[in-house]
C-alpha positions as CSV (number, residue, x, y, z in Angstrom):
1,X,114.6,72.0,85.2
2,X,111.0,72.9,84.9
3,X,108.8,72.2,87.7
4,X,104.7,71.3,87.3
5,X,103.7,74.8,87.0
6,X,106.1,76.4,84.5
7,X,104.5,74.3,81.6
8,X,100.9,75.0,82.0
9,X,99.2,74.8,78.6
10,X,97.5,77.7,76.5
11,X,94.3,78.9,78.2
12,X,95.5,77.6,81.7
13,X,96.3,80.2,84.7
14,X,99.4,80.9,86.1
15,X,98.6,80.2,89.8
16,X,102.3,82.0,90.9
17,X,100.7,85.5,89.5
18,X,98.4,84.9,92.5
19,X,101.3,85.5,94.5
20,X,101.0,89.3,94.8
21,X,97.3,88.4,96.7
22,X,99.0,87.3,100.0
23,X,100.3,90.8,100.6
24,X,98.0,92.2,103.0
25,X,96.3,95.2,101.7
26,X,96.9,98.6,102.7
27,X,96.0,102.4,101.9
28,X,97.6,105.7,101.5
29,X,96.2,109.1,101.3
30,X,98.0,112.7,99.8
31,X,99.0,113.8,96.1
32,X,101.0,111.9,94.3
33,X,104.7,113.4,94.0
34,X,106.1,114.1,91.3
35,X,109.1,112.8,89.9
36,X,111.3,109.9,90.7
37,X,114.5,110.2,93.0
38,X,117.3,108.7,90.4
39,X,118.7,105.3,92.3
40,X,116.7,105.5,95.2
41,X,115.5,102.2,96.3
42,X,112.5,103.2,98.5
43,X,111.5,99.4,99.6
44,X,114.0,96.7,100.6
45,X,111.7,94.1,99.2
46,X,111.0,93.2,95.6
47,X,107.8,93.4,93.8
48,X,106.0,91.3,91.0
49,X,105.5,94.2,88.8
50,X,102.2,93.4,89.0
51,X,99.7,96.2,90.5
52,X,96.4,95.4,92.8
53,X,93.7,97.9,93.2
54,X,92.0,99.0,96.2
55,X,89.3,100.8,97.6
56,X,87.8,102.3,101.2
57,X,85.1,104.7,102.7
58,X,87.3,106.4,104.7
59,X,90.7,106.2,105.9
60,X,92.5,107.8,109.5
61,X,95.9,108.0,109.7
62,X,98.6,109.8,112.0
63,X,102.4,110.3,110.8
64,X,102.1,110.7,107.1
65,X,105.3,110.7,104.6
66,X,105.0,111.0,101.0
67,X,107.8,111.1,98.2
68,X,109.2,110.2,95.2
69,X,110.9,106.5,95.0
70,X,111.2,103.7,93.0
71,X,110.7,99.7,93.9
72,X,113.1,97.0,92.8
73,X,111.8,93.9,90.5
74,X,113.2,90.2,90.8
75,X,114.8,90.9,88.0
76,X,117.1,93.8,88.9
77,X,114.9,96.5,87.2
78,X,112.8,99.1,88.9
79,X,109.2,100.7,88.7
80,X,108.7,104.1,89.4
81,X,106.4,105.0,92.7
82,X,105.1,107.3,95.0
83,X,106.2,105.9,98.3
84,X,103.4,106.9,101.2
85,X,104.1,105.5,105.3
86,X,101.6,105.7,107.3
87,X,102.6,105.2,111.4
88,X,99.1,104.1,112.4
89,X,95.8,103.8,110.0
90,X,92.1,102.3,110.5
91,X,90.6,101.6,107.6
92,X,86.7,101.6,106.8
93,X,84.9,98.9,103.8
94,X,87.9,98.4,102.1
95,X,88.6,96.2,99.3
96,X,91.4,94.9,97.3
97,X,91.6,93.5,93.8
98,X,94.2,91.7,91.7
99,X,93.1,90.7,88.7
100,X,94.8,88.1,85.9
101,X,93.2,87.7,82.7
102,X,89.4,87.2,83.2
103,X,89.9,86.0,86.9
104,X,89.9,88.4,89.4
105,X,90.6,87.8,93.7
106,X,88.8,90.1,96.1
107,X,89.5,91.0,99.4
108,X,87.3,92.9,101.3
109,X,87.2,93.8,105.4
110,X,85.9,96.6,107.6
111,X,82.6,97.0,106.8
112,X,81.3,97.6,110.4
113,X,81.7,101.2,110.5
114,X,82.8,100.4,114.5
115,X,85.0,97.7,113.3
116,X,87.3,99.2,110.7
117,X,90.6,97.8,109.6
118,X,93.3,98.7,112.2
119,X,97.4,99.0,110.4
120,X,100.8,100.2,111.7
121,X,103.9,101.0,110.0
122,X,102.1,100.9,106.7
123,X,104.8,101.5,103.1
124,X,102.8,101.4,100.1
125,X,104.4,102.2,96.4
126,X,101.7,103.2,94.2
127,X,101.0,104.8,90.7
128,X,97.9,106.5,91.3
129,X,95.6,107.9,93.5
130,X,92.2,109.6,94.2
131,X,89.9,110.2,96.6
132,X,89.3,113.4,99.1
133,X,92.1,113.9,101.6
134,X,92.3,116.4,104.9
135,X,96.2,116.6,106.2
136,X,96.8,118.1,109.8
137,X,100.0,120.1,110.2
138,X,101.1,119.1,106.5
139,X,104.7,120.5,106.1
140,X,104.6,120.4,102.0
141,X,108.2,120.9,99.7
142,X,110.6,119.3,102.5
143,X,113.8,117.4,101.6
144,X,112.6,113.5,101.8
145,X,116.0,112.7,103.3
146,X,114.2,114.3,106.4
147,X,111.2,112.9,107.0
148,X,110.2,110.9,110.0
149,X,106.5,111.1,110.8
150,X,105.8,108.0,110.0
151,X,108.0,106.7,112.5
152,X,110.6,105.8,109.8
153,X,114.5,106.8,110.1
154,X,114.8,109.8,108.0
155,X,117.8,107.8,106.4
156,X,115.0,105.2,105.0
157,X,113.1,107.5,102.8
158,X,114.1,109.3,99.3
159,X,117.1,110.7,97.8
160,X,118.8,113.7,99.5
161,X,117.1,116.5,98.1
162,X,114.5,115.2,96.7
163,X,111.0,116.2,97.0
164,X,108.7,115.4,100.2
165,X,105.5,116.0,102.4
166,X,104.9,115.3,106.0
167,X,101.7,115.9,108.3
168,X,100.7,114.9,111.5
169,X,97.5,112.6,110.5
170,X,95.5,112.8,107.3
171,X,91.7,111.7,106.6
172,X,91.0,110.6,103.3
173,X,87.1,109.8,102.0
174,X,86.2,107.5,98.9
175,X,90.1,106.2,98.5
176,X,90.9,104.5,95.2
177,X,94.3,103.7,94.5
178,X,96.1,101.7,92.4
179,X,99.7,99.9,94.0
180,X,102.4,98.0,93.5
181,X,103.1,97.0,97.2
182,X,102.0,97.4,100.9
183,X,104.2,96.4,103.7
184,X,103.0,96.5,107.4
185,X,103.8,95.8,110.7
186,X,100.3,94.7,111.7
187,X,97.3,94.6,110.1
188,X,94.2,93.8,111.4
189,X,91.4,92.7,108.8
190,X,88.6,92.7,110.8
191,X,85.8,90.5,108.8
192,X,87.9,89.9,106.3
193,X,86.5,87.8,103.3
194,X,88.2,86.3,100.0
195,X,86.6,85.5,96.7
196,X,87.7,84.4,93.8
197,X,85.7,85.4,90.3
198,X,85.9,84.1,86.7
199,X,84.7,86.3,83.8
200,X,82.9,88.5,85.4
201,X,84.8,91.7,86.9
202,X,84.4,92.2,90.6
203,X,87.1,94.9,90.9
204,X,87.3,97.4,93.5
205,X,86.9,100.3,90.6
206,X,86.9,100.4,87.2
């Protein structure tokens, strides 16, 4: 049985690929890791498939993880992904994109440089990453079974031998990343604003 949505016409927009916008938005700093840990469900939540894109000035974290993962779909399949936690993170002008077609949704809070975005227990899956980082203690090459900086069990991270990266903060200027999910604790969104535009870009980055 078909419900009202699933059988919009041609030229109409799928209001459920909106979804994806009600995940709060989140950040992650380091290299991206190579390779993906065969199996190894990094994130006990499923994802559309669909990525978002987000930007920042400047992003403070302490009890940084990075490895390699991968993120279940609804339909049983999984996406590839560098899995980043981050124990505790302000966040300064950031902004979040997810765009469908010629419409695109914006997020955007932080601006205040004294009134930055404040995020705990951040888990973000993403596919790429840029922007200039600064780790602190950064223990780089260590089995991601192990890690547990970002307050994480070690148990909850990748496969049992498989690559990983730990520090005890990291600063990371003129973020742009691209992401499949972000899952938080708490996130604070100081200022916060939401727009949606039609047919004329408004993305974080290009």
């Amino acid at each position: 049985m078909k419900d009202a949505l699933s059988g919009q016409g041609e030229g109409r927009t799928n209001w459920r690929r909106f979804a994806i916008a009600a995940v709060i938005p989140g950040a992650v700093a380091g290299a991206l890791v190579a390779g993906v840990a065969s199996g190894a469900l990094a994130a006990s939540f499923s994802v559309s498939g669909t990525q978002f894109k987000l930007s920042a000035s400047k992003l403070e974290g302490t009890g940084f993880t990075q490895y390699s993962g991968a993120l279940g779909k609804a339909d049983g399949s999984v996406v590839p992904a560098a899995m980043s936690g981050i124990k505790s993170a302000t966040i300064t002008n950031l902004c979040q994109t997810v765009a469908v077609g010629p419409i695109v949704l914006r997020i955007e809070a932080g601006k205040d440089a004294g009134k930055p975005v404040e995020a705990s227990d951040l888990l973000i899956g993403m596919s790429e990453l840029g922007g200039d980082a600064t780790f602190t203690n950064i223990d780089i090459g260590q089995d991601a079974s192990t890690l547990t900086k970002d307050g994480r069990p070690a148990a909850q991270h990748g496969a049992v031998g498989s690559f990983g990266q730990q520090a005890d903060g990291v600063t990371i200027d003129n973020l742009k990343q691209v992401a499949y999910s972000t899952s938080a604790s708490t996130f604070k969104l100081t200022g916060m604003s939401l727009k949606l535009y039609v047919g004329n870009g408004q993305e974080c980055f290009s």
